[in-house]
VOGU-3710 file (C-alpha; in Angstrom, 3 decimals, decimal comma):
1> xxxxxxxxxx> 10,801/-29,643/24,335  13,142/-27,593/22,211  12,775/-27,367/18,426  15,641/-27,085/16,194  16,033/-23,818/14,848  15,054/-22,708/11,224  17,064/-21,523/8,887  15,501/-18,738/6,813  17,333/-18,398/2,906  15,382/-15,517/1,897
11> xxxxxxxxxx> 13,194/-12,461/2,141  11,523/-10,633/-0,764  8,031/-8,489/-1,135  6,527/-8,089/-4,486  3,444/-7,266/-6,799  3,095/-6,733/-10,427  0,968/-6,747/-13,737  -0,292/-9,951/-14,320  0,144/-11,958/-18,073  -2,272/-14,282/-19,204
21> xxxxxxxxxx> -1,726/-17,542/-21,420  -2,309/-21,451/-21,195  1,123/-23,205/-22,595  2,115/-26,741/-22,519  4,489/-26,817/-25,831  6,301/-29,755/-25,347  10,222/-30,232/-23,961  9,237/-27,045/-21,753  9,492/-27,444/-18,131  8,727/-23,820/-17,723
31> xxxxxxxxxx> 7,714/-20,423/-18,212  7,995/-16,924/-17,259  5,903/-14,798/-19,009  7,127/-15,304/-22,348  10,418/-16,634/-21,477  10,800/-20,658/-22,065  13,006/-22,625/-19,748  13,673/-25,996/-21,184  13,475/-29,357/-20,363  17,068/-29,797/-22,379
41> xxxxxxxxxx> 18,483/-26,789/-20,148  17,980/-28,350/-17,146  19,179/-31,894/-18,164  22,041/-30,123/-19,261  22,575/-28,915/-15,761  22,215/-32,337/-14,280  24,399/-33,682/-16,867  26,787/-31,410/-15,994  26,932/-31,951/-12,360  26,958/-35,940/-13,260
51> xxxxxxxxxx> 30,353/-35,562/-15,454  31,958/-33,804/-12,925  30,801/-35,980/-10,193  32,148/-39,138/-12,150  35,493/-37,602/-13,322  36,011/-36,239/-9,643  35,623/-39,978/-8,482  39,104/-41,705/-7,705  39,141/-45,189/-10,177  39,747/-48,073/-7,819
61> xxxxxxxxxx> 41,398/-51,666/-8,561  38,554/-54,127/-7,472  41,303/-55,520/-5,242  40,912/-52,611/-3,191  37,428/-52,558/-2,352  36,600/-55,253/0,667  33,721/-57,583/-0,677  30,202/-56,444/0,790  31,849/-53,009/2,169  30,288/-49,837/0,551
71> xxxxxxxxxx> 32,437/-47,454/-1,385  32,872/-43,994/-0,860  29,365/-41,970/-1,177  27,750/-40,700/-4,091  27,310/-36,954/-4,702  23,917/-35,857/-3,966  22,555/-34,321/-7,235  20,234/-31,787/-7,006  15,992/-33,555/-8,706  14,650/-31,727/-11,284
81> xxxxxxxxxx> 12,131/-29,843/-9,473  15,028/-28,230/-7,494  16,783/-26,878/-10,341  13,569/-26,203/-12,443  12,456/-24,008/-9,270  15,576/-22,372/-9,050  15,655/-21,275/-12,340  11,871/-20,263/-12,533  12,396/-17,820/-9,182  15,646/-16,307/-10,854
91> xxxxxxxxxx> 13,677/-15,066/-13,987  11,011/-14,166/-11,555  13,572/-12,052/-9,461  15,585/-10,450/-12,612  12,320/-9,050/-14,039  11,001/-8,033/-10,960  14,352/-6,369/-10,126  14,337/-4,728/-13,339  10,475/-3,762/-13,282  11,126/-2,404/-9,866
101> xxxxxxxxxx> 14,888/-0,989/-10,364  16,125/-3,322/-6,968  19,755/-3,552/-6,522  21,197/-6,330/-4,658  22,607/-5,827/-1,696  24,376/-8,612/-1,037  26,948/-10,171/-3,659  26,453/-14,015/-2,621  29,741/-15,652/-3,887  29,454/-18,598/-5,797
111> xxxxxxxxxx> 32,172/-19,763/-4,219  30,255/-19,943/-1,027  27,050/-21,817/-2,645  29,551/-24,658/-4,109  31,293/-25,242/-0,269  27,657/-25,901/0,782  25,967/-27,546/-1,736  29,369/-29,491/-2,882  29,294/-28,406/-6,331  32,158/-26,798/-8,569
121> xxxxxxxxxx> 32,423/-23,412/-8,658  32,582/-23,659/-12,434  29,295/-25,636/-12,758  26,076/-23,741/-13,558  23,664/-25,043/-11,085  25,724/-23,302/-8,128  25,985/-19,865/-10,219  22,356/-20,019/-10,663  21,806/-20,811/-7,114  24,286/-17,754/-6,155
131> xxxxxxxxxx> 22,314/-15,206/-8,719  19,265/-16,089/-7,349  20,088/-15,279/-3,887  22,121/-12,099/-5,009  18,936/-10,592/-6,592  16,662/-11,581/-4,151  19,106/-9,757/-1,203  17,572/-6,293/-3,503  14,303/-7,039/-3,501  12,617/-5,446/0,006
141> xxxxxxxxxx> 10,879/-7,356/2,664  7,617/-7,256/3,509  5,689/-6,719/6,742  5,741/-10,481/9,362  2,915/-11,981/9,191  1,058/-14,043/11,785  0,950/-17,794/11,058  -2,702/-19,258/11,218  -3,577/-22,385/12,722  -3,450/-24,605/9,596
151> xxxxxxxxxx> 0,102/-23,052/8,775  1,249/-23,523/12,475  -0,296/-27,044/11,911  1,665/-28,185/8,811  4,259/-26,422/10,129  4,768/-28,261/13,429  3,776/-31,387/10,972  6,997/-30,586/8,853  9,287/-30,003/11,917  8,374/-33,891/13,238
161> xxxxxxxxxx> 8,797/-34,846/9,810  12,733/-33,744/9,639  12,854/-34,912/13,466  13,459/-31,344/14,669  10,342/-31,535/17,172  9,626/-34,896/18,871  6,925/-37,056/18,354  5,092/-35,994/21,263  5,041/-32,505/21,336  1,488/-30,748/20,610
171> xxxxxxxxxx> 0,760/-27,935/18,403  0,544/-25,477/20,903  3,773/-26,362/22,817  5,667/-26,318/19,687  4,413/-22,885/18,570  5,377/-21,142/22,008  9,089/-21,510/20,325  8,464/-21,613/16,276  6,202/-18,378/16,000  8,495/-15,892/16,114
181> xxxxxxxxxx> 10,395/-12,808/13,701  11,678/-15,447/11,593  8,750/-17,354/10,564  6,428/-14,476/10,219  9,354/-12,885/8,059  9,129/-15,791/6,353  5,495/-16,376/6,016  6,012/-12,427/4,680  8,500/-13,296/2,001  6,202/-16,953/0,739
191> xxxxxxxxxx> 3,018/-14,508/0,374  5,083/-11,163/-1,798  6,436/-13,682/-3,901  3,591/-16,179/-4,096  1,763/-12,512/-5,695  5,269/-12,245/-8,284  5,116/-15,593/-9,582  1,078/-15,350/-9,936  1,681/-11,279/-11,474  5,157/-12,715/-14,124
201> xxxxxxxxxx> 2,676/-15,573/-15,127  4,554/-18,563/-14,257  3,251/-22,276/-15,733  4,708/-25,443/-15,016  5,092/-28,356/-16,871  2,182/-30,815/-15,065  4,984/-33,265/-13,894  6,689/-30,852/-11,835  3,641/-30,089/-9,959  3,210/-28,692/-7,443
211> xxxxxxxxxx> 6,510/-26,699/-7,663  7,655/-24,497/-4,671  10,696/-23,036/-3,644  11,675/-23,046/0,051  12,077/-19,482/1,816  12,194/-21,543/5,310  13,996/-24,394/5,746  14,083/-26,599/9,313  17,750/-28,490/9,321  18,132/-31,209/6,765
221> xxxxxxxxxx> 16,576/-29,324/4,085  13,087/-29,873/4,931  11,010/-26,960/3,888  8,974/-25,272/6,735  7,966/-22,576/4,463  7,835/-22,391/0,794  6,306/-20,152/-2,191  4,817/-22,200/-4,659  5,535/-21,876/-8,239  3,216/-22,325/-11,033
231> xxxxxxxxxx> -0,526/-24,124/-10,770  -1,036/-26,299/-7,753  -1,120/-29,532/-8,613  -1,484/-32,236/-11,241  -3,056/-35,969/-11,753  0,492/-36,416/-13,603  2,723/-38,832/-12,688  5,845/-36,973/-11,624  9,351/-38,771/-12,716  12,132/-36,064/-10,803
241> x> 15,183/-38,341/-12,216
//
C-alpha cells in the first residue's frame, strides 16, 4: 500500500485573552472580536472572480461549437465558506501577529497564489490568500503532536475519501506511513490555532457552520487536517453558492 503524500500549507502556535459576546446581526458572515466581516464583502469577492472569469472567456459563433460536445471548462470559483474562512484566519493572524509582535518570514507572492489557484493577480481573493500565508510564515510552530486513534481514524477515512489510500487498506497499515513529522506538525499547528480563534472570539454566521480552515491537505484538496473556525455546528441549512 502506499498513500499519497500530504501536503502541509501551514504551521502556527498561539494563545491569547479571550473576548466574550453572542452576535448574529444580520448580512454578517463573521466576526473577529469586534471586527465584522460581511456577507456583501465576500459576495463582492465572488463577484469579482465571476466578471473576470466571464470577460476572460473567448465569445464563440454557435457555428463553432459541435452539437452535444462540451465547451471549454468553467473556472472553479472558490464557495463561500472558503473565502469566509480565509478571511476569518487572516484577521485572526494580523492581531495575533500584532499582539505577539511576529514578523513574517516568508513574503508569499501573490503572484504565486494566482498560478495555483488560477486567479488574477489583481483580484482580491488571491491577495487575501497570499497575506494570509505571509503572516502565518511569522507566527512560530508549536511542538508535533501524536495523532490519537479517532484522528488517525478520520484521518485514514479522509485519505480513502480523496482516493489517496485504497479501499482496502486498514487503519493500522495506513498509519505505519501517515504518522509522521508532518502530520504531528500539523496536528500542532490545528490545536495553537484552534486556542487563537477560541482566545480572538471568532462567531460564525450559523450557515457557514461548521467552518474550518485546512492546515493539511491530502492531493485534490481534501482536508486531512483542519482548525475549525467559529462554533461547531448548526441545524441551519447551509446554501455555499
Amino acid at each position: 500500500m502506499r498513500a499519497r503524500r500530504l501536503v502541509a500549507v501551514a504551521s502556527v502556535a498561539v494563545g491569547l485573552v479571550a473576548l466574550s459576546g453572542c452576535r448574529s446581526e444580520p448580512g454578517v458572515a463573521a466576526y473577529v472580536g469586534d471586527q465584522r466581516i460581511t456577507e456583501d464583502a465576500v459576495t463582492r469577492i465572488l463577484d469579482e472572480l465571476r466578471d473576470d472569469a466571464a470577460a476572460s472567456t473567448p465569445q464563440r459563433p454557435a457555428t463553432d461549437q459541435p452539437a452535444g460536445q462540451p465547451g471549454a471548462p468553467e473556472q472553479r470559483l472558490p464557495g463561500r465558506s472558503e473565502v469566509v474562512s480565509t478571511l476569518v484566519l487572516g484577521q485572526v493572524c494580523q492581531r495575533l501577529s500584532a499582539d505577539k509582535g511576529y514578523r513574517p518570514q516568508n513574503q508569499v507572492p501573490v503572484e504565486q497564489v494566482s498560478q495555483q489557484l488560477g486567479y488574477p493577480t489583481d483580484t482580491t481573493y488571491p491577495q487575501r490568500v497570499a497575506e494570509l500565508y505571509t503572516c502565518l510564515s511569522g507566527v512560530p510552530s508549536g511542538q508535533p503532536v501524536a495523532p490519537t486513534e479517532q484522528e488517525m481514524v478520520d484521518l485514514v477515512k479522509a485519505g480513502k475519501k480523496a482516493g489517496a489510500i485504497p479501499e482496502e487498506v486498514t487503519v493500522e497499515q495506513a498509519a505505519t506511513q501517515l504518522d509522521g513529522q508532518q502530520l504531528r506538525s500539523a496536528l500542532a499547528t490545528r490545536n495553537a490555532l484552534a486556542e487563537a480563534v477560541e482566545g480572538y472570539d471568532v462567531t460564525v454566521n450559523p450557515r457557514y457552520r461548521p467552518l474550518a480552515f485546512p492546515v493539511l491537505s491530502f492531493a485534490g484538496n481534501v482536508a486531512a487536517v483542519s482548525v475549525p473556525l467559529g462554533e461547531a455546528g448548526s441545524d441551519a441549512v447551509t446554501d455555499d453558492a
